[in-house]
C-alpha positions, 0 to 999 in steps of 0.5 A: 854650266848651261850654255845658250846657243841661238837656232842659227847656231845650232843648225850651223853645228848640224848642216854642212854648209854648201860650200867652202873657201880654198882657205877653210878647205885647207883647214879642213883637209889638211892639203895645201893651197897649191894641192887644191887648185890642182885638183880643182883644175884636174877636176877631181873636186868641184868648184863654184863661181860666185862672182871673182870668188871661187868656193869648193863645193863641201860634198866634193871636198867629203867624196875625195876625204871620206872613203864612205862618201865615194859611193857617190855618183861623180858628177858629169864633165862639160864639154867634149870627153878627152882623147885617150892617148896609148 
């Protein structure tokens, strides 16, 4: 059996996309809702405003899930640094 798939399909089956709803990153995480927005909020994945929507960005959600994709620079932080506390 030959099945048909357009081009658009075919590059959707080949490209990560950028990004991702916290929905479908817990789909593919396996991590629950309340697990992702605390990493978001400490974070250590990143997130993208679009309008009211928040996505996750798919090369964040790869570096935290794939030990591989870690060697990946982590990306700068904004602002003043932390004060480290003893």
């Amino acid at each position: 059996m030959i099945v048909r798939m357009s081009t658009a399909d075919a590059i959707r089956m080949t490209v990560p996309p950028l990004a991702v709803t916290f929905a479908s990153a817990r789909q593919i995480s396996g991590l629950g809702l309340t697990t992702l927005w605390r990493l978001a909020r400490e974070r250590q994945i990143e997130t993208v405003r679009v309008g009211r929507r928040t996505l996750i960005t798919y090369r964040s959600l790869a570096r935290l899930l794939l030990p591989e994709a870690a060697d990946t620079p982590q990306p700068r932080r904004r602002g003043r640094p932390r004060k480290v506390t003893a």
